[in-house]
N, C-alpha and C positions, 0 to 999 in steps of 0.2 A: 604977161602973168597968166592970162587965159590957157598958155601952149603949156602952161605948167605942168596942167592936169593928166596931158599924155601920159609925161613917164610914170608922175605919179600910181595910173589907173593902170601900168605893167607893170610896175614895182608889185602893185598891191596883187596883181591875179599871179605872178613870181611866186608869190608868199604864200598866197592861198594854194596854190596849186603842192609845192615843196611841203607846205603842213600836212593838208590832206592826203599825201604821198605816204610821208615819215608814218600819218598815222597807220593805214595801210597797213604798211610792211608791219608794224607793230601787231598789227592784232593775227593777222597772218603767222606770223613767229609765234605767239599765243598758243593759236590752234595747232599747229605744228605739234608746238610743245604739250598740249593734252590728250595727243595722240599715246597712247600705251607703248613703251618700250620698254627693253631687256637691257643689260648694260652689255659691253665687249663681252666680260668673261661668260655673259648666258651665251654671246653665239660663239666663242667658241667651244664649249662646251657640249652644245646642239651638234658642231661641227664633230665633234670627238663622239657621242653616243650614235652617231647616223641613224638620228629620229627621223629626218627629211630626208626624202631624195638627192641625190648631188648632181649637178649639173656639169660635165667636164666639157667646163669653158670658163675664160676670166671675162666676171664684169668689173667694170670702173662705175661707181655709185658718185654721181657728181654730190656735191655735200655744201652747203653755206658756210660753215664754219669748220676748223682742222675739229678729227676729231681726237680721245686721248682716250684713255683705261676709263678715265673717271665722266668721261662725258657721254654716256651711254651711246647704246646704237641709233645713229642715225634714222628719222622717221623713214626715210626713202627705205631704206634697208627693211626697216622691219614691216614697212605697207607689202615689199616685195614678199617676205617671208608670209605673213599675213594670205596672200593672194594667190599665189603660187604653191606653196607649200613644201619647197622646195630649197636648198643653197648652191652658192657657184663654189666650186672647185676652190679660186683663186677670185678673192674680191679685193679691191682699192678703194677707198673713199677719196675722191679727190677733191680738192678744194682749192680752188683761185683766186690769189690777189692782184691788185692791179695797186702798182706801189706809186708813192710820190716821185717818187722821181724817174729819170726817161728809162736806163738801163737797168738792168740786175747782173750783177757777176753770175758768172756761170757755176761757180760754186756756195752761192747763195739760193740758184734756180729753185733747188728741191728743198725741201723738209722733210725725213720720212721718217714715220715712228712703225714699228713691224709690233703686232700682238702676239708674236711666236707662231712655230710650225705646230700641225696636228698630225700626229700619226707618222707611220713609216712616209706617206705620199709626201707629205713635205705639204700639206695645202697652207695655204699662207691669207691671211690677213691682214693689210697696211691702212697707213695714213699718210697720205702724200699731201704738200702745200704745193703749188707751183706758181712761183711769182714772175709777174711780167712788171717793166716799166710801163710809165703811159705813152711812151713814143714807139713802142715794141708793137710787132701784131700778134695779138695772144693767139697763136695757131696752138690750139690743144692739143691736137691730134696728132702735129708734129712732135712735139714733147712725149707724149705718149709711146711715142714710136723708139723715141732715147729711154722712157721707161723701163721698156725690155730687155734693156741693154744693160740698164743698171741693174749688177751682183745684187743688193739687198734686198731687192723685188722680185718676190717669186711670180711671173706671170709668163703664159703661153706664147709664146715666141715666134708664134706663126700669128699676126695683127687682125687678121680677118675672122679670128674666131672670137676677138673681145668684142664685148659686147656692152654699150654706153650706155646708161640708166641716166632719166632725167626726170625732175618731175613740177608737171604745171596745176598750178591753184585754178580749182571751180568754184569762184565766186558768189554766194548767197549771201544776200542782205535782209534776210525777212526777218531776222531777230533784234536787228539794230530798232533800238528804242530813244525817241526825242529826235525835236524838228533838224537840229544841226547834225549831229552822229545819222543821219537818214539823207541828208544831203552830201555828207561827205560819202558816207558809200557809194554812193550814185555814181559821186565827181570819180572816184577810186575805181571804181569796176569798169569806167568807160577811159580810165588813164591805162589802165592793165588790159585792157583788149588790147592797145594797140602800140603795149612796150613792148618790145623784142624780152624774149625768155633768153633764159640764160645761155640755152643750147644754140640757140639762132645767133648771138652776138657771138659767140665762140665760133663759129662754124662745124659746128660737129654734127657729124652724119654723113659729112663728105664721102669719109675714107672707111671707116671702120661703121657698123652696124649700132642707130639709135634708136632705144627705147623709151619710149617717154610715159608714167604713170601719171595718173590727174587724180589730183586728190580733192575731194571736198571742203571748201574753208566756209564757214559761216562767221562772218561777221560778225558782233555782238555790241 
């Protein structure tokens, strides 16, 4: 009866740990999301009057979720615009899943939704999905490299001039209010030191050129 208590007491830090996580990610998406954006049709439109600078080279904007018309611009994108001042030539928001099951058909691989070209150049803005199974190794870079290839994706075709946007969360906890939300940030800030980022579990930075912006998250 006494050995009971083992599993029991890793069931229970399981739990604790998976809660406090789920919470996390949640308030993090939060702040994300009270970040100021424009929706698709502002940047391309920015793209069309050439208020910014343009940068002739394609980046790939890594993204949480696909994005569409109606899901405005992704924080990454606009912290870039934001900070820079600046747009790419040719940008991709890309987004990764990792599916239930082992493979993905090869004509299931992509998703890609195109926002139209601007101008005689042809500059192009997409949405790529790229799905792996869980037995697959999610080599992004590799896939990236079949990107090029595909007709519907306007991007530079020489690989060493794209350029991989990622972006990691700076953790503050000094607005968390109550003894338990003060403990979970704690638990949360020292689980996210020492998760791998999204960039590092994909291995990218290998082959092609990675940028990674750090954004500010305050907990609340």
């Amino acid at each position: 009866f006494e050995g009971g208590y083992i599993p029991l007491g890793i069931g229970i830090a399981v739990l604790i740990i998976i809660t406090v996580w789920q919470w996390g990610r949640r308030h993090v998406a939060k702040e994300y999301d009270r970040y100021k954006r424009g929706t698709i049709d502002d940047l391309m439109k920015l793209k069309e009057s050439s208020k910014y600078p343009e940068i002739e080279r394609s980046f790939i904007f890594m993204v949480p979720k696909k994005v569409t018309a109606e899901s405005g611009i992704p924080t990454l994108m606009q912290v870039f615009i934001d900070r820079y001042g600046s747009i790419p030539k040719h940008i991709i928001f890309l987004t990764i899943e990792i599916l239930k099951y082992p493979h993905v058909r090869s004509k299931d691989r992509y998703e890609i939704t195109n926002f139209g070209k601007v101008g005689a150049r042809e500059d192009s803005v997409a949405s790529v999905v790229l799905r792996f199974g869980y037995m697959e190794d999610p080599n992004v870079e590799k896939r990236l490299e079949e990107l090029a290839e595909h007709k519907e994706i306007q991007i530079n075709t020489d690989k060493h001039s794209w350029i991989i946007e990622a972006m990691h969360e700076r953790i503050s906890q000094d607005h968390v209010k109550g003894v338990w939300s003060k403990a979970a940030a704690e638990l949360y800030k020292l689980m996210a030191r020492f998760a791998d980022t999204a960039d590092v579990y994909f291995h990218l930075g290998k082959n092609q050129p990675l940028s990674v912006e750090i954004m500010p998250v305050k907990l609340r």
